[in-house]
ROKEDREN-874890 format. One record per atom (N, C-alpha, C, O): residue number from 0; residue in three letters; atom name; x, y, z. Coordinates in nm, 2 decimals, always signed. Example, Ala and Ser with C-alpha at 12.3 -4.5 7.8 and 13.67 -1.06 7.14 Angstrom:
residues 2
0/Ala/N/+1.32/-0.57/+0.78
0/Ala/CA/+1.23/-0.45/+0.78
0/Ala/C/+1.32/-0.33/+0.78
0/Ala/O/+1.42/-0.33/+0.85
1/Ser/N/+1.28/-0.22/+0.71
1/Ser/CA/+1.37/-0.11/+0.71
1/Ser/C/+1.29/+0.00/+0.79
1/Ser/O/+1.34/+0.11/+0.80
END
This chain:
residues 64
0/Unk/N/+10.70/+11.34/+11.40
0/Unk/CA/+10.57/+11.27/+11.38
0/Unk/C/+10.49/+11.35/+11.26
0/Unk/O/+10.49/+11.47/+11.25
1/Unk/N/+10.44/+11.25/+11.19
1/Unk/CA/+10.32/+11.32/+11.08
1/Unk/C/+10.22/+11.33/+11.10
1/Unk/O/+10.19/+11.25/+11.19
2/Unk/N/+10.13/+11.38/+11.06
2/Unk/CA/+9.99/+11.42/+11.06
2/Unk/C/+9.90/+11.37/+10.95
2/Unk/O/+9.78/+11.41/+10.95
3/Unk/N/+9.96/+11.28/+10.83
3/Unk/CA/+9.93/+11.23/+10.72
3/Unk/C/+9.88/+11.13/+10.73
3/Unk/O/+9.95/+11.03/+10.74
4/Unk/N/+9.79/+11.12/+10.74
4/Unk/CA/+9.67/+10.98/+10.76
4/Unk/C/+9.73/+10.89/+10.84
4/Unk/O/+9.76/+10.77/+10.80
5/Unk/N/+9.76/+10.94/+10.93
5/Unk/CA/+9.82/+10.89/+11.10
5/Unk/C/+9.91/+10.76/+11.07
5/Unk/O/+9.91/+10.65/+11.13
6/Unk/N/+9.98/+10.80/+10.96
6/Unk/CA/+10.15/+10.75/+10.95
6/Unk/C/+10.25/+10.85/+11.11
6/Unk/O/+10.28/+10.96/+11.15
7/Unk/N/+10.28/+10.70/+11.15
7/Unk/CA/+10.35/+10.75/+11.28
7/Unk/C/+10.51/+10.69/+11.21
7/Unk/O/+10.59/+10.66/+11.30
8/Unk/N/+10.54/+10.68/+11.13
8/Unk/CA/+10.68/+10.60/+11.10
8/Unk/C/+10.78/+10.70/+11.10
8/Unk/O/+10.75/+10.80/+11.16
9/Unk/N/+10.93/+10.68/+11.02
9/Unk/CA/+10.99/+10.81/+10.99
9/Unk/C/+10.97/+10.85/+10.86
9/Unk/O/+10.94/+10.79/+10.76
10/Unk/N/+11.03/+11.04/+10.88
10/Unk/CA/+11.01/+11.10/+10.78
10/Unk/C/+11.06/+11.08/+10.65
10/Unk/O/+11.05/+11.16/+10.55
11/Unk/N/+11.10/+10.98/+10.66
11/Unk/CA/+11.16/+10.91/+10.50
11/Unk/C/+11.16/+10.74/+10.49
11/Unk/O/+11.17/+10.67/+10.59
12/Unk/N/+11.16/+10.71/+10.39
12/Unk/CA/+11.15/+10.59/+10.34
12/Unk/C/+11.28/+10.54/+10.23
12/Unk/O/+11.35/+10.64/+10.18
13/Unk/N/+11.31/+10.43/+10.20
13/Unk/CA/+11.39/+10.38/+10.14
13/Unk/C/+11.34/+10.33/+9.99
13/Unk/O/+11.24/+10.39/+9.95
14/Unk/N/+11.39/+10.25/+9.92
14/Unk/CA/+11.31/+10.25/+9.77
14/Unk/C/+11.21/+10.10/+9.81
14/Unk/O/+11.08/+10.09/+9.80
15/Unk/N/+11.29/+10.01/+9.85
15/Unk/CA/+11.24/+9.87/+9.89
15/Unk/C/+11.10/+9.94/+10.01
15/Unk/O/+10.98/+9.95/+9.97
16/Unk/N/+11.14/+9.97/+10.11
16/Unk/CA/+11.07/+10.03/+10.19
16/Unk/C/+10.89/+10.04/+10.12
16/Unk/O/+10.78/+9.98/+10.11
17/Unk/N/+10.94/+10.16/+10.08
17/Unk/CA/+10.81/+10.25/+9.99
17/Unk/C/+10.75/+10.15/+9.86
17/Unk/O/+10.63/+10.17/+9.83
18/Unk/N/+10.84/+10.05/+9.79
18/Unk/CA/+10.77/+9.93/+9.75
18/Unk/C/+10.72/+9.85/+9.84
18/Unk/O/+10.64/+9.77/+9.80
19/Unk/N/+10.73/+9.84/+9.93
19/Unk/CA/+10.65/+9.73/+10.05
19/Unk/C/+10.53/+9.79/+10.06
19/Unk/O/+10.42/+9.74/+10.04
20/Unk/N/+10.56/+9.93/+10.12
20/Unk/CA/+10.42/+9.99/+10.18
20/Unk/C/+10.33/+10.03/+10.08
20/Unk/O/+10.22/+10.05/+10.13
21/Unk/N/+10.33/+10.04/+9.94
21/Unk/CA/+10.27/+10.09/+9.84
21/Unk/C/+10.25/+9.89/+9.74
21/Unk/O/+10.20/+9.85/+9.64
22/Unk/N/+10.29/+9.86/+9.79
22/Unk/CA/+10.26/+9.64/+9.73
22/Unk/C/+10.30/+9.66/+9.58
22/Unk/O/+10.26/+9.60/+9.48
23/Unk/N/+10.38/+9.74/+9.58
23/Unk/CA/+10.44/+9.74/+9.39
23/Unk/C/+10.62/+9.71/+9.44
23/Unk/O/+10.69/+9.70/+9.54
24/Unk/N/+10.66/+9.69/+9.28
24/Unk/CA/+10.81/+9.63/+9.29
24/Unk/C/+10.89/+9.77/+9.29
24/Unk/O/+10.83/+9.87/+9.30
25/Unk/N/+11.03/+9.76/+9.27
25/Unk/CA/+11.12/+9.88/+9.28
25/Unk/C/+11.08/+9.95/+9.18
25/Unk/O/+11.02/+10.06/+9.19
26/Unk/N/+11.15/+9.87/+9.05
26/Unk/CA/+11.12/+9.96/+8.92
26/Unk/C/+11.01/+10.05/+8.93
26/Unk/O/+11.00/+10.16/+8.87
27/Unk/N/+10.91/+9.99/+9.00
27/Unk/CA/+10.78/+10.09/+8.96
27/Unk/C/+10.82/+10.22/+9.03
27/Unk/O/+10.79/+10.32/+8.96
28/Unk/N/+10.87/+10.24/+9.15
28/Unk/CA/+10.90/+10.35/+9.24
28/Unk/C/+10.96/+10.39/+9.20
28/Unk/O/+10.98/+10.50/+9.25
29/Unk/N/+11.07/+10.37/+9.08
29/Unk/CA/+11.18/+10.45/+9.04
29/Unk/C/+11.11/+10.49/+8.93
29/Unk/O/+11.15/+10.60/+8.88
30/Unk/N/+11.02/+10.45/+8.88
30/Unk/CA/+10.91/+10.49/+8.76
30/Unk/C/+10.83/+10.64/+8.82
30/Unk/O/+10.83/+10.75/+8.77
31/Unk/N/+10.78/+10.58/+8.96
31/Unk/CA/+10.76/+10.73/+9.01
31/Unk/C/+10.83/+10.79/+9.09
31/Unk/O/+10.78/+10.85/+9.18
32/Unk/N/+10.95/+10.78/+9.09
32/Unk/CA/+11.03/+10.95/+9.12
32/Unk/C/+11.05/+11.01/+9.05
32/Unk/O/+11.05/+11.13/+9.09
33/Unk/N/+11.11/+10.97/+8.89
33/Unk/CA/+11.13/+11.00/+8.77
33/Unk/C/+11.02/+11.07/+8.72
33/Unk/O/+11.05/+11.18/+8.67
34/Unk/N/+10.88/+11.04/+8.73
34/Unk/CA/+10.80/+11.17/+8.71
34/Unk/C/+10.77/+11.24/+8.81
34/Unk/O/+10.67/+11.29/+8.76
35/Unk/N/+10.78/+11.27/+8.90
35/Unk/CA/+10.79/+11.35/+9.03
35/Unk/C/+10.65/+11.31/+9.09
35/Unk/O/+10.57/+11.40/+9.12
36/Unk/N/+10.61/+11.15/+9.09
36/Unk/CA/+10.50/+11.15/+9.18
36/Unk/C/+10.54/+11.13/+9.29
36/Unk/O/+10.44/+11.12/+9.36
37/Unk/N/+10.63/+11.10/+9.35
37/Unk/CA/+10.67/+11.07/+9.47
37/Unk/C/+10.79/+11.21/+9.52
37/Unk/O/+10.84/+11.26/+9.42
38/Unk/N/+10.83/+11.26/+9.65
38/Unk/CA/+10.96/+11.36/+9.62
38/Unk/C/+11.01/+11.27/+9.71
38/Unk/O/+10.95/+11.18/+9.77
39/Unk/N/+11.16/+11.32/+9.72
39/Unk/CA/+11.28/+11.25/+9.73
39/Unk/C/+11.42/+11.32/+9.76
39/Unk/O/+11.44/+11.43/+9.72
40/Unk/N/+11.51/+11.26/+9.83
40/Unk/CA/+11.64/+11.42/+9.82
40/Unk/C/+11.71/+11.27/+9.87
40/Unk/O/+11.67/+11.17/+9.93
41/Unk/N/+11.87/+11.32/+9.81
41/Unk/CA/+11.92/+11.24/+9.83
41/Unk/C/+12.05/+11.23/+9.92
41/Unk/O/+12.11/+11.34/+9.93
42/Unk/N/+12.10/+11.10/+10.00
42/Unk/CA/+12.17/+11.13/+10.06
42/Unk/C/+12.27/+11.05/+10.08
42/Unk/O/+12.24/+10.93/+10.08
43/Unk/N/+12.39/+11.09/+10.08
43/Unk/CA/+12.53/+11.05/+10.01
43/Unk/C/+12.49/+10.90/+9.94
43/Unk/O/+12.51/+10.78/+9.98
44/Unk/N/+12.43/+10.95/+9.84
44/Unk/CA/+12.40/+10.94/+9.71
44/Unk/C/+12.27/+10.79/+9.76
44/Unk/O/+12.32/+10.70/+9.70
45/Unk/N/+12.18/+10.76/+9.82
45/Unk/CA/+12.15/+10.67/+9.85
45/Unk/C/+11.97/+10.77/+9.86
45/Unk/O/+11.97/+10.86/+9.94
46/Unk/N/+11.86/+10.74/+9.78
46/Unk/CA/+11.76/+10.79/+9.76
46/Unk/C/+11.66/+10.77/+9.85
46/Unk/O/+11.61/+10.66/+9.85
47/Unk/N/+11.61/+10.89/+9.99
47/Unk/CA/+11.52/+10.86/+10.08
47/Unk/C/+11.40/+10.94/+10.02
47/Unk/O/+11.41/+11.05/+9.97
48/Unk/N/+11.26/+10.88/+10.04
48/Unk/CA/+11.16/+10.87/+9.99
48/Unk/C/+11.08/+10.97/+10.10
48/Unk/O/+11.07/+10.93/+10.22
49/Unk/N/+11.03/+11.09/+10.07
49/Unk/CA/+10.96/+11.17/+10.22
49/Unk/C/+10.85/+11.06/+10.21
49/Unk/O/+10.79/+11.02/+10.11
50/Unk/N/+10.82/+11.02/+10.34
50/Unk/CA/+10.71/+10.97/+10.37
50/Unk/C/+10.55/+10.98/+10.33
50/Unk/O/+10.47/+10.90/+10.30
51/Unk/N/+10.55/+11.15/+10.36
51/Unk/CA/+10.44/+11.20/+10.34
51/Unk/C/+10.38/+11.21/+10.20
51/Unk/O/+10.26/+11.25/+10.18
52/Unk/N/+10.47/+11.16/+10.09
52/Unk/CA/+10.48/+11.20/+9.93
52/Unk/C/+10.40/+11.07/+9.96
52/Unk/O/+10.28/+11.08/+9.95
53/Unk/N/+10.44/+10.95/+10.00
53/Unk/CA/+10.41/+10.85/+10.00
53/Unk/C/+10.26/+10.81/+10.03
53/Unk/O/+10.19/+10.74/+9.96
54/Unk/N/+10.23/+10.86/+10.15
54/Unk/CA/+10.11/+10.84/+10.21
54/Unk/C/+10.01/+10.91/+10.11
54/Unk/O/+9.92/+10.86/+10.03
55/Unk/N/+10.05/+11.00/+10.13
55/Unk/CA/+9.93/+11.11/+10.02
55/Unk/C/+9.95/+11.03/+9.86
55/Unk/O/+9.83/+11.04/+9.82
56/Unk/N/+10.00/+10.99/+9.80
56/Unk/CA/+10.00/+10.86/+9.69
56/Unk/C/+9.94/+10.83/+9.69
56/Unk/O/+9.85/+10.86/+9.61
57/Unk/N/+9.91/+10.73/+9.80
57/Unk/CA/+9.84/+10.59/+9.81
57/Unk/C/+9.71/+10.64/+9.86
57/Unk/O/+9.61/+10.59/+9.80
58/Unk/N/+9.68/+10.74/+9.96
58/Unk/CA/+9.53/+10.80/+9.97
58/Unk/C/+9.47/+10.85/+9.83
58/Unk/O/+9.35/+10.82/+9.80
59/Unk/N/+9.58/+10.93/+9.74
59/Unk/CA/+9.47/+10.94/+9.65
59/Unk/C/+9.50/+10.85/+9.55
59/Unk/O/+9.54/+10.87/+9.44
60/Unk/N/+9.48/+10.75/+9.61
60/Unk/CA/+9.45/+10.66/+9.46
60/Unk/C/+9.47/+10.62/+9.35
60/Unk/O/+9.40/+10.54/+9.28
61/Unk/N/+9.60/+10.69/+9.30
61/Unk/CA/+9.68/+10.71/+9.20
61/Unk/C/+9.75/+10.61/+9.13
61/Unk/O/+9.80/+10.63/+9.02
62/Unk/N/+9.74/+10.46/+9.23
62/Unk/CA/+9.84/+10.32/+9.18
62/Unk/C/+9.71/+10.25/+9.11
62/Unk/O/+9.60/+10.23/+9.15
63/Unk/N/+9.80/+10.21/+8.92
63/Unk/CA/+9.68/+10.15/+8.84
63/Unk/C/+9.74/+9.96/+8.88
63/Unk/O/+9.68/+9.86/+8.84
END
């Protein structure tokens, strides 16, 4: 469980995923992992999104 602005989901997110919960398209999320606004680790070879990169994103306000 997180403690991130009482996100109860799991600790990682998918790319489609993290485009739903954030209302932007893929490319854009792949726009931000590439500059490290979002972190990320990967696993057999398939890109999970920490959650908490995510929440804290969208709290501060950072999507133009």
């Amino acid at each position: 469980m997180s403690n991130h602005d009482h996100y109860d989901g799991p600790e990682f997110m998918s790319v489609p995923e993290t485009a739903r919960y954030l209302g932007i398209g893929r490319k854009m999320v792949y726009s931000l992992l590439e500059t490290g606004q979002l972190a990320f680790a990967r696993e057999r070879g398939a890109i999970r999104i920490l959650t908490a990169s995510v929440v804290d994103f969208q709290a501060g306000g950072r999507l133009t």
